[in-house]
Backbone as CSV, one residue per row, in Angstrom:
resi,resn,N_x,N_y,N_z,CA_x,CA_y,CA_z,C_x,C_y,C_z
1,UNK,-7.352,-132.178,93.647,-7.860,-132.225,92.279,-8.414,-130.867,91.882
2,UNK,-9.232,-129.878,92.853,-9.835,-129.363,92.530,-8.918,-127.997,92.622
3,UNK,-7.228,-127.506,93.171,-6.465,-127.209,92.841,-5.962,-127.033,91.610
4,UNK,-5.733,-127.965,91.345,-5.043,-128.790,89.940,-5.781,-128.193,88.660
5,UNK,-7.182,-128.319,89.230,-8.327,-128.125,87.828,-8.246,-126.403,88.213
6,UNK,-8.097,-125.581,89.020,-8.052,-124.109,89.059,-6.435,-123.847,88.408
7,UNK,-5.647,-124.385,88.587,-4.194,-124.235,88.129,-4.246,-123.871,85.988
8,UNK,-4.735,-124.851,86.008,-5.155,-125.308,84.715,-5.432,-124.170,83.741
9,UNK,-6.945,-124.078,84.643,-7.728,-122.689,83.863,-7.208,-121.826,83.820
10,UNK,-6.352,-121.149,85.260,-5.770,-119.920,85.280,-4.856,-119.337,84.042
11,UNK,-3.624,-120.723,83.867,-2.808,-121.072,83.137,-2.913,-120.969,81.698
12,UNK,-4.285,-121.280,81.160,-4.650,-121.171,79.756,-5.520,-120.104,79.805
13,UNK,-5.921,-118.638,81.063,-6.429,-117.663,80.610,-5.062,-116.637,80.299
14,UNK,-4.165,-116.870,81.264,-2.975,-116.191,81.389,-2.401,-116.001,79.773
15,UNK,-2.354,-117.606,78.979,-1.769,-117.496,77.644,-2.337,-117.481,76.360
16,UNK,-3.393,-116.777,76.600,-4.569,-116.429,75.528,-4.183,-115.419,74.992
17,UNK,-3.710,-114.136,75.479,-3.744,-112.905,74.650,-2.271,-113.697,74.322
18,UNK,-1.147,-114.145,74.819,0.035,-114.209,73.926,-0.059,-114.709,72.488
19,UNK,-1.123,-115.846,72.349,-1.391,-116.207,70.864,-1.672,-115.445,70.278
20,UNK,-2.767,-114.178,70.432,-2.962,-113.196,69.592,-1.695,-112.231,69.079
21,UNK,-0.710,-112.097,70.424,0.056,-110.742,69.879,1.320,-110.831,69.249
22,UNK,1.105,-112.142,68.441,2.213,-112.674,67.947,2.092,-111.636,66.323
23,UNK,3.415,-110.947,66.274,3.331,-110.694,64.633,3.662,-110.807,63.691
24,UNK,3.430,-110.647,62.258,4.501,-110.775,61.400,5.581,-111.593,61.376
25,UNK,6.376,-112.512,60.383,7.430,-112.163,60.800,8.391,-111.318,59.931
26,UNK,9.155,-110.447,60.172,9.936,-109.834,59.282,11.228,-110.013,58.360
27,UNK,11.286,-110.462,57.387,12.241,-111.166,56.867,13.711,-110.582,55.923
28,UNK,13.442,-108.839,56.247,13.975,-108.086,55.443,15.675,-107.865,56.171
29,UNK,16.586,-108.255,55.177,17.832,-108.225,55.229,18.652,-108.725,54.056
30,UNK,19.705,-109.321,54.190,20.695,-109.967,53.162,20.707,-111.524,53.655
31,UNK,20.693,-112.154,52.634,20.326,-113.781,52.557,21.513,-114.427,51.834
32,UNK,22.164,-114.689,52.472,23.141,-115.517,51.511,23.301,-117.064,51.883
33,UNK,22.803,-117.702,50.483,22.846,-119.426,50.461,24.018,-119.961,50.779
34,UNK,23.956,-120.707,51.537,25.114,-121.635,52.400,25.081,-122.792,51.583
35,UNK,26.090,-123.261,50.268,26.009,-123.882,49.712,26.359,-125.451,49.956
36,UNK,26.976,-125.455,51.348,27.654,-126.642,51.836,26.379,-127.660,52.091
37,UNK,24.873,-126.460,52.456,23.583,-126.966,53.667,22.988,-126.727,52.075
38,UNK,23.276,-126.612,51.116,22.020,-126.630,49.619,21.969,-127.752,48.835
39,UNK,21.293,-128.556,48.495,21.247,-129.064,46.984,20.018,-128.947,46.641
40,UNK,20.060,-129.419,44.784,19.399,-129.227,43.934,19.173,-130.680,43.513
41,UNK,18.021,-131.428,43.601,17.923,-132.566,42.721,17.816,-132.235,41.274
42,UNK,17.402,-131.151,40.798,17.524,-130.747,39.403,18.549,-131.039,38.646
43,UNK,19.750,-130.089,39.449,20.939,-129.836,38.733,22.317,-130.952,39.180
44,UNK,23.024,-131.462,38.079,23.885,-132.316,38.595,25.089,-131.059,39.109
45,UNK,25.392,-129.755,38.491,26.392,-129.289,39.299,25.720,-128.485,40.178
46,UNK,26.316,-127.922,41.505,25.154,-126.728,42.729,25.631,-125.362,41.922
47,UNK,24.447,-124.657,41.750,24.606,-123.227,40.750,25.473,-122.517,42.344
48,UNK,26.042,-121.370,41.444,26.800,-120.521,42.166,26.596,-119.908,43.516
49,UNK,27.195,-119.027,43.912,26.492,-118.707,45.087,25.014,-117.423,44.729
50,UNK,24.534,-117.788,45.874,22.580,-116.455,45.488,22.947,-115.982,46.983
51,UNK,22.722,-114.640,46.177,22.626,-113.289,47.624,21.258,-112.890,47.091
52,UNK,20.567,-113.052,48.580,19.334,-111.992,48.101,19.056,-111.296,49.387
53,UNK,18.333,-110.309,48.707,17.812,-108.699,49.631,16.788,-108.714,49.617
54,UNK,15.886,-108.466,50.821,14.717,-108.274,51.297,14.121,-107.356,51.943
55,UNK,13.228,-106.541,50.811,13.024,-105.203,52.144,11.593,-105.556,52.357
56,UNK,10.792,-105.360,53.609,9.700,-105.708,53.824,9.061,-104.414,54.273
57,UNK,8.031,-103.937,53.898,6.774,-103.108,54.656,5.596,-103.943,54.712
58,UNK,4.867,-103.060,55.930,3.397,-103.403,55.992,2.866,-104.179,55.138
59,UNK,2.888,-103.134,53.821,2.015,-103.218,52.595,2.890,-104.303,51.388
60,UNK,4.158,-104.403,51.335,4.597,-105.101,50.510,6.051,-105.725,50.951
61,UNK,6.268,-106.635,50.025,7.561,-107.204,50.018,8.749,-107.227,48.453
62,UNK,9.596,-106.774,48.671,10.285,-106.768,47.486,11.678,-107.427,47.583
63,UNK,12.099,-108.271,46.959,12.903,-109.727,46.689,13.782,-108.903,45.374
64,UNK,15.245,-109.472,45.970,16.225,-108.523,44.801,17.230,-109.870,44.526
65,UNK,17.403,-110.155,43.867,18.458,-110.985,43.564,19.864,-110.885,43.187
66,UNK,20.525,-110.657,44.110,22.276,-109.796,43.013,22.526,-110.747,42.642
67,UNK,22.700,-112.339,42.042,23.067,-113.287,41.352,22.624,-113.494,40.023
68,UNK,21.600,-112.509,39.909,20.663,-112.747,38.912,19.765,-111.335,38.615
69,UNK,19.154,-111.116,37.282,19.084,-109.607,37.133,17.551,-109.761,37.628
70,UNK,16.899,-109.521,38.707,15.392,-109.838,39.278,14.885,-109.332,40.227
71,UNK,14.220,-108.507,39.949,13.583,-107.562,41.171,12.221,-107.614,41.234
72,UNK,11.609,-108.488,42.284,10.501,-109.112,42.590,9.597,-108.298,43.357
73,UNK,8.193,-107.613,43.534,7.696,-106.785,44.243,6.712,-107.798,44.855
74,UNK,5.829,-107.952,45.841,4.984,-108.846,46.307,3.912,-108.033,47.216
75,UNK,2.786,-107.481,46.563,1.553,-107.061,47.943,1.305,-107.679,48.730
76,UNK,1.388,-107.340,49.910,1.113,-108.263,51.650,-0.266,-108.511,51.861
77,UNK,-0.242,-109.766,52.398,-1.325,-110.270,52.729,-1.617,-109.655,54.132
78,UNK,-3.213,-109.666,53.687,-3.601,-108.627,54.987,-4.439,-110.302,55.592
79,UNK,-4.285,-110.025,56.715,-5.395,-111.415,57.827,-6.734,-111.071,57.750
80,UNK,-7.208,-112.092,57.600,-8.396,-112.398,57.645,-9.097,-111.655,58.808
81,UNK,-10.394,-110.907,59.288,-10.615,-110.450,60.291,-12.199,-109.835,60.332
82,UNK,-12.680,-110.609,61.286,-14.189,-110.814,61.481,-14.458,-109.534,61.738
C-alpha cells in the first residue's frame, strides 16, 4: 500500500510542470470547409465553398476570407497572471 501511495505522488509531481508548458494553440494557415462534414440549419441550400487564411502572432490574429470580401484583425488575449 504504502508503495502504491509513493507511486502515486511521484507520478503527479512528475506531471505538474507538463500542465503548465502547454501553449497556445496556433491556428494560422489555409482552412478550407469540407462541405460534405457542413450544414447550416439556417439555410435550405449549403452556401458555396469558404477558404479562409489565418495568420497568427503573439499579439494578434487576422482572419481573411477569399469567399467573401473580409479581413478580420483580432488583439490576443494575454492570460491571466498573478
Amino acid at each position: 500500500m504504502r508503495t502504491w501511495l509513493s507511486a502515486v505522488v511521484v507520478a503527479s509531481l512528475v506531471s505538474l510542470p507538463s500542465l503548465s508548458a502547454q501553449g497556445r494553440p496556433d491556428f494560422s494557415g489555409t482552412w478550407k470547409m469540407d462541405s460534405s462534414r457542413s450544414e447550416s440549419a439556417a439555410q435550405a441550400e449549403p452556401i458555396g465553398p469558404v477558404t479562409l487564411v489565418i495568420a497568427q502572432t503573439p499579439n494578434e490574429r487576422t482572419d481573411q476570407n477569399l469567399s467573401a470580401p473580409c479581413l478580420c484583425t483580432y488583439p490576443a488575449i494575454q492570460p491571466y497572471e498573478n
